[in-house]
C-alpha positions in Angstrom: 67.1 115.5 124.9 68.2 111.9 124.9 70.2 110.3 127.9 72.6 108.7 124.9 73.9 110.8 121.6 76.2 108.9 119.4 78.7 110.9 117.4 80.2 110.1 113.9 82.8 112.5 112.8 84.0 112.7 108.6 84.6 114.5 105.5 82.4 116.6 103.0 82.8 115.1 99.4 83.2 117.1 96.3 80.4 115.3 94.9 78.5 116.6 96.9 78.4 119.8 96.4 76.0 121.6 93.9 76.5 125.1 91.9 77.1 127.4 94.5 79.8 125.5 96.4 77.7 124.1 99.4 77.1 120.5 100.5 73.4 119.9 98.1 70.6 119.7 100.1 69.1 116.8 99.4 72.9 115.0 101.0 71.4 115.6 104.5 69.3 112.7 104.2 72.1 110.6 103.5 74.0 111.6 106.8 71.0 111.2 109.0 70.9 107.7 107.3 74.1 107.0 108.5 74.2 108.4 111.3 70.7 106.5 112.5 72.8 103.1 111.1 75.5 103.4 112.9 73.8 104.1 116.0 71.5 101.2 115.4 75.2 99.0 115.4 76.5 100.5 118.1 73.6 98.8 120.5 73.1 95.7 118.2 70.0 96.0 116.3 71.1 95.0 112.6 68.8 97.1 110.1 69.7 94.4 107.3 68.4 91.3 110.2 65.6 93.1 110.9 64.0 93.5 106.6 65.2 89.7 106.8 62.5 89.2 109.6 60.2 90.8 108.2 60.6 94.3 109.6 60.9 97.8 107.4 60.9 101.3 108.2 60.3 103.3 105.7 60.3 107.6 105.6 57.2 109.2 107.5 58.8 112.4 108.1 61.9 114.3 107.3 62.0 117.7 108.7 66.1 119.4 108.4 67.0 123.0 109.7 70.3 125.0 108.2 71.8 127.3 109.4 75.2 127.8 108.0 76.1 125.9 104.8 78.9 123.2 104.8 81.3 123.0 101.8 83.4 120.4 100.4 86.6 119.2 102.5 85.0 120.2 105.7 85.2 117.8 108.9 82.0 117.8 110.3 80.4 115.9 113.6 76.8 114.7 113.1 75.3 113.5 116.5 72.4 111.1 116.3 70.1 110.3 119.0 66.5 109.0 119.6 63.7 111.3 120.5 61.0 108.6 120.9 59.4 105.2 120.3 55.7 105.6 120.2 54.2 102.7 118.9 55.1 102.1 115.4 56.7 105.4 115.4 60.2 106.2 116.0 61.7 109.6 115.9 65.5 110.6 115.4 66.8 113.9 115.9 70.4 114.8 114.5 72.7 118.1 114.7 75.3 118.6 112.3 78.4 120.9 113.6 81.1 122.3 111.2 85.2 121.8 111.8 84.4 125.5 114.1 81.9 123.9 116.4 79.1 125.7 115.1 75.6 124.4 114.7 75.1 123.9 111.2 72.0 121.8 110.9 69.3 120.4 113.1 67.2 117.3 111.8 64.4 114.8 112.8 63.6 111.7 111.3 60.2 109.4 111.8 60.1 106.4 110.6 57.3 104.0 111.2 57.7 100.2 111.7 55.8 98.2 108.6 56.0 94.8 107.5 56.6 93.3 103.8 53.8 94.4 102.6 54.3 97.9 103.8 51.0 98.1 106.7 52.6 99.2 110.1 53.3 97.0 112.7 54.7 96.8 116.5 58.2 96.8 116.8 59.8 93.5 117.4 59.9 93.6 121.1 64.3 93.1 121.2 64.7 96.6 119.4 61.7 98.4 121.8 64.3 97.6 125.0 67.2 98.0 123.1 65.8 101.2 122.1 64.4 102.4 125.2 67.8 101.9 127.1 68.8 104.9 125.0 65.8 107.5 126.0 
């Protein structure tokens, strides 16, 4: 596990919720997004600086884990944290728990460092050691 796990703590939307009452699967994406952008923040690497130097990171893999739906109205804790940086590779794993403290979801993330014209590159060398104090 990582030495540093950020935590970001809000509210289910009723929009997001499909037929059955649950929060739709395809939402979990979104709170990995955030939860990976606020992280990000929190140790000063700007997502939006970086596409203006030249930098994207773009989906390789998106793998989530449920185990107990979430509903609308619920208070739920998503912890984000980095499982690795291996050369144009970086990994995210998240856990989502419910207003009960029960694990309701486990996710990982890879994204792959790319420039404009989407071929993968090395990381700019500020976000590897910004990045690395977090392992």
């Amino acid at each position: 596990m990582a030495t540093y796990i950020d935590e970001l703590q809000f509210k289910t939307r009723y929009a997001e919720t499909d037929q059955m009452g649950y929060i739709h699967h395809s939402i979990y994406a979104q709170y990995f997004e955030m939860g990976r952008l606020e992280l990000m923040n929190k140790i000063g690497i700007s997502y939006k600086q970086m596409e203006k130097d030249g930098f994207i990171l773009p989906v390789y893999t998106l793998n989530t884990k449920y185990f107990i739906p979430l509903t609308f109205d619920e208070t739920i804790r998503l912890k984000t944290f980095v499982k690795y940086l291996k050369g144009v590779r970086l990994a995210f794993g998240y856990e989502i728990y419910n207003e009960n403290n029960q694990k309701t979801t486990e996710g990982e993330v890879v994204l792959v460092f790319a420039g404009r014209d989407g071929k993968p590159i090395r990381p700019p060398k500020e976000f590897v050691d910004k990045i690395k104090t977090l392992l």
